[in-house]
C-alpha positions in Angstrom: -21.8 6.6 39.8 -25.3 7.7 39.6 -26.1 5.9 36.5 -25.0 2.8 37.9 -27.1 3.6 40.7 -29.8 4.0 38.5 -29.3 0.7 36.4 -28.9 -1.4 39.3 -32.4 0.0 40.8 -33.9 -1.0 37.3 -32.4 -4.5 37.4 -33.8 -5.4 41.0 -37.3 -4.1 39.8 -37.3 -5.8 36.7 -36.1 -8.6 38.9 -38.7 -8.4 41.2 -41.3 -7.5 38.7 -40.0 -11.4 37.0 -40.4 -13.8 39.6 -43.4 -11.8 41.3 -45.2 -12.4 38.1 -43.6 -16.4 37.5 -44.5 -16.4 41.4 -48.6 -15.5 40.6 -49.0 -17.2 37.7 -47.6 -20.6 39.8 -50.3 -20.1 42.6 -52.9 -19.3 40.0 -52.0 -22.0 38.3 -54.9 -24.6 36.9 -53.0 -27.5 35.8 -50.3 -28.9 38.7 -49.1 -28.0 42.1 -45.8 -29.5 41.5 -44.1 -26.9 39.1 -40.1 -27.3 40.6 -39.8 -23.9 39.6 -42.6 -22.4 41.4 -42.5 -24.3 44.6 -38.9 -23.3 44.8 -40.5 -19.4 44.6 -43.2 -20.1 46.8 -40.7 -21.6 49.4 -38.6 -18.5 49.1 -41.6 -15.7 49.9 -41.9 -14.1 53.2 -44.5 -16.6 54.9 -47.4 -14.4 54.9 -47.0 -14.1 51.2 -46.5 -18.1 50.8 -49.5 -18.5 53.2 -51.5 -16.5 50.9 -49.9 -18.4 47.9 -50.6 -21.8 49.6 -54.2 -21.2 50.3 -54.8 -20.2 46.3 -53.0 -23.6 45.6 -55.3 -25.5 48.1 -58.1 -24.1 46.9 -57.5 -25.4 43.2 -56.0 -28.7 44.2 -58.4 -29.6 47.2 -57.5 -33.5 47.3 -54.0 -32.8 46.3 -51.0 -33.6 48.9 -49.5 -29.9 49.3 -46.3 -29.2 47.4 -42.8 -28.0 49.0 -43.1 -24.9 50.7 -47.0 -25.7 51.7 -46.8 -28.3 53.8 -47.6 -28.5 57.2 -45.6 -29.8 59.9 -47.1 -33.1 59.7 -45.9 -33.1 55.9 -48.8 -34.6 54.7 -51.2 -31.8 55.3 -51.1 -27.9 54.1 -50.1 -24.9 55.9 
């Protein structure tokens, strides 16, 4: 039962440890806002987190129309 324990604790933060890093590398990203796979992650953060993540992507892609997860209620401006 404990080593179970154990390997289950590793999977989650190897999980985490994943899509934290695919989740960076998206918001740091020089090339396109769109990525399906990282506006899907950004969408799924705690809002302060995609707040933060949105403002990085804004302030790469200044004339760009924010992606899913960024946009403001309007939907044409970001968050």
């Amino acid at each position: 039962m404990h080593r179970a324990a154990r390997t289950f604790l590793i999977v989650i933060i190897a999980g985490v440890i994943l899509f934290g890093q695919r989740w960076y590398s998206y918001v740091t990203n020089k090339t396109s806002p769109y990525d399906e796979a990282g506006m899907e992650l950004n969408s799924a953060m705690p809002l302060p987190i995609r707040k933060w993540g949105c403002d990085k992507l804004h302030e790469t892609f200044t004339n760009a129309l924010p992606p899913n997860g960024c946009r403001a209620e309007d939907g044409k401006s970001w968050m």
